[in-house]
ZAMARGU-4260 file (C-alpha; in steps of 0.2 Angstrom, whole numbers, plus 5000, padded with zeros to 4 digits):
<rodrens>
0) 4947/5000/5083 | 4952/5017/5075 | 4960/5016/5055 | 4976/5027/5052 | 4976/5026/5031
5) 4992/5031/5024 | 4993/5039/5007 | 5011/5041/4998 | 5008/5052/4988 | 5019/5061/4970
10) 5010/5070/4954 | 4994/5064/4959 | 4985/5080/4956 | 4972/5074/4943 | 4964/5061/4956
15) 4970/5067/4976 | 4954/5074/4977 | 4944/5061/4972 | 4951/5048/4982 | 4950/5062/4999
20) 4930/5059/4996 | 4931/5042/4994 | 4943/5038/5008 | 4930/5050/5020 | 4916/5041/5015
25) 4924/5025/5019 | 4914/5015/5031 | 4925/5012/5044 | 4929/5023/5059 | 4945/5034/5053
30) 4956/5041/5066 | 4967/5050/5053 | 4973/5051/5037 | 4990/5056/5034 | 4998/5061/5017
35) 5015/5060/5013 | 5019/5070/4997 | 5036/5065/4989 | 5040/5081/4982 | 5027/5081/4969
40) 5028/5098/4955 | 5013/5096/4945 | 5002/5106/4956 | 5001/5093/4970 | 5007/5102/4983
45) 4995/5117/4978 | 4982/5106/4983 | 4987/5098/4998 | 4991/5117/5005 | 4972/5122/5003
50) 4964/5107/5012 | 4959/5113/5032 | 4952/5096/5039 | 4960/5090/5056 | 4957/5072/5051
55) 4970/5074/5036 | 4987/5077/5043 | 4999/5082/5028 | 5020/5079/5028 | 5032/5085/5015
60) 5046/5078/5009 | 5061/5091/5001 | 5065/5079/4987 | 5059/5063/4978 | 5063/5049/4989
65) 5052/5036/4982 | 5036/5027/4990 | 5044/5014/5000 | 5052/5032/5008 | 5033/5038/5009
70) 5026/5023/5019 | 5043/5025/5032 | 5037/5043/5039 | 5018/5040/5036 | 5017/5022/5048
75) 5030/5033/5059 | 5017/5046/5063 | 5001/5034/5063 | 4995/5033/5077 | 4977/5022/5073
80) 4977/5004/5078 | 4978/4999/5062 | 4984/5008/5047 | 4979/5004/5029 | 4991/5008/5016
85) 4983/5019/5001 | 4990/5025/4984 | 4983/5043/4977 | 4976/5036/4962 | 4961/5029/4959
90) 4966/5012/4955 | 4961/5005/4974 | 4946/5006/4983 | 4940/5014/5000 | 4925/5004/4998
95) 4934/4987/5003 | 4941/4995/5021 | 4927/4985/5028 | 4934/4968/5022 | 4951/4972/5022
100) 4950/4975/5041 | 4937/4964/5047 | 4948/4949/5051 | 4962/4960/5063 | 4942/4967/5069
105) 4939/4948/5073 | 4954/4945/5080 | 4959/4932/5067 | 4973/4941/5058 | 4987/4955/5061
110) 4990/4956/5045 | 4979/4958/5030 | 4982/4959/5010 | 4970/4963/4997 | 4971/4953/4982
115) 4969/4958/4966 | 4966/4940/4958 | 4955/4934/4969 | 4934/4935/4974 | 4922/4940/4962
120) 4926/4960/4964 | 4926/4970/4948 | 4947/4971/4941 | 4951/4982/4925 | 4958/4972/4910
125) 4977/4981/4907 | 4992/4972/4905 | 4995/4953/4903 | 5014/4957/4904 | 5011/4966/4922
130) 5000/4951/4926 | 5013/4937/4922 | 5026/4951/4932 | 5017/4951/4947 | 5012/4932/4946
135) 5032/4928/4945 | 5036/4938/4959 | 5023/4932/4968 | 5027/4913/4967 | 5047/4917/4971
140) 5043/4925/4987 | 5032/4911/4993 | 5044/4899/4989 | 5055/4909/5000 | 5042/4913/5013
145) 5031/4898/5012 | 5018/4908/5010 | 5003/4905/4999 | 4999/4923/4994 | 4993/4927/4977
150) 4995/4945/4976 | 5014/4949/4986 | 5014/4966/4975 | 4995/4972/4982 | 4992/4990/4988
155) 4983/4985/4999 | 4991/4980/5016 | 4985/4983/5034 | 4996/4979/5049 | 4991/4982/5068
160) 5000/4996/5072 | 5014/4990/5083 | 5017/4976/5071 | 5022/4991/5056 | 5030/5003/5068
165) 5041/4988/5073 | 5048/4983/5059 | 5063/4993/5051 | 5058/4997/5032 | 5073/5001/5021
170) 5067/5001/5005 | 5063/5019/4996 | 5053/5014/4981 | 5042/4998/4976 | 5056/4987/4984
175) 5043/4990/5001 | 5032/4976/4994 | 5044/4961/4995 | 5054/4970/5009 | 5041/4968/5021
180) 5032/4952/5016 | 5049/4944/5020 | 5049/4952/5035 | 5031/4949/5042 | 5034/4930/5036
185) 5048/4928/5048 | 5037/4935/5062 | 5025/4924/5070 | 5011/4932/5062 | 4992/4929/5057
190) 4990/4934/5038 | 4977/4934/5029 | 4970/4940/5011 | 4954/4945/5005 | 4949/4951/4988
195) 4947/4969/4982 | 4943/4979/4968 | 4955/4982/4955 | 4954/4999/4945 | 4971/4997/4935
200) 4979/5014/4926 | 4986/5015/4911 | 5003/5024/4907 | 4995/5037/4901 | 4985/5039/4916
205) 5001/5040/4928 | 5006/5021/4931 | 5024/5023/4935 | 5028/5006/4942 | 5040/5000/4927
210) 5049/4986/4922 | 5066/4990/4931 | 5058/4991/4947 | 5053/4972/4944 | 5073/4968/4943
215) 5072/4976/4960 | 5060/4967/4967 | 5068/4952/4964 | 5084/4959/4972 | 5074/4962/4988
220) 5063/4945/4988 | 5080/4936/4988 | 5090/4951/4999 | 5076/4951/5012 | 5075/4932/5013
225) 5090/4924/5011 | 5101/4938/5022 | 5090/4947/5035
</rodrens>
């Protein structure tokens, strides 16, 4: 099976290259990686415009629409048999692609997350307050799923492809995370999770996830349960 990994990508200039190599040198067979950058004006784009590699196939969007917006055009033009969702930072390793994908490889899953609380992988000491966040809005949507995940707000996702491409995302930002695990719950899926590596950024370093878009995900845990 060939990989299709999908980076989202805005003001990600200090570390695209970095995660490019690493992405490469990934052990998995890689059809494509495409690159959606949000409109990105801290040199970004400069970037992306100097990269000549066939494998890297590069979409621009004409305004800021959000990552949830990213992901929407990027799982439109994959065309692997399984696509790996990848943020620009480094806070997310390449080197797990092995064990993220090896259960849909076994034909035991068609859906696999990468958790950042589980298995003995190293996972940078940031934010207690993130932590009990992301641990919140974990447990409210497996009540509403009934699944048992432990880490619903993971970068790390992987789909089949015709699983992603079937399934209508309408979320523009960080609402893309409860907004499709409601949605893969309701369809009789195999989903799995596997730990990973955890390299968290500070604020300084570019984390842009805030507090607000936690009152949105709440929104979309109980939007994308309870009415769709």
């Amino acid at each position: 099976m060939f990989v299709s990994v999908i980076i989202p990508c805005f003001n990600e200039k200090e570390t695209l290259t970095k995660i490019l190599k690493k992405v490469q040198n990934s052990k998995i067979d890689i059809k494509e990686i495409i690159i959606i950058d949000d409109h990105s004006t801290d040199g970004t784009v400069e970037i992306l415009e100097s990269i000549q590699n066939p494998l890297i196939k590069i979409y621009y969007h004409t305004y800021n629409k959000g990552k949830g917006a990213a992901l929407r055009t990027g799982f439109a033009k994959a065309t692997g048999d399984i696509c790996i969702v990848q943020d620009a930072d480094l806070e997310y390793d390449p080197d797990d692609y092995p064990i993220l994908i090896k259960p849909i490889l076994d034909d035991k899953a068609d859906v696999v997350f990468g958790s950042r609380f589980q298995g003995g992988s190293p996972h940078r000491v940031v934010y207690f307050w993130h932590r009990i966040g992301n641990g919140f809005l974990t447990l409210l949507s497996n009540i509403l799923t009934d699944l048992d995940l432990s880490d619903m707000e993971t970068c790390y996702k992987v789909f089949k492809r015709e699983i992603i491409q079937s399934i209508r995302i309408q979320e523009n930002r960080f609402g893309f995370e409860p907004e499709i695990t409601a949605k893969i719950a309701k369809k009789n899926l195999r989903i799995y999770e596997v730990g990973i590596a955890y390299y968290g950024r500070t604020y300084s370093e570019g984390k842009k996830i805030t507090w607000k878009d936690g009152i949105r995900a709440i929104y979309c845990i109980l939007k994308y349960n309870l009415f769709y």
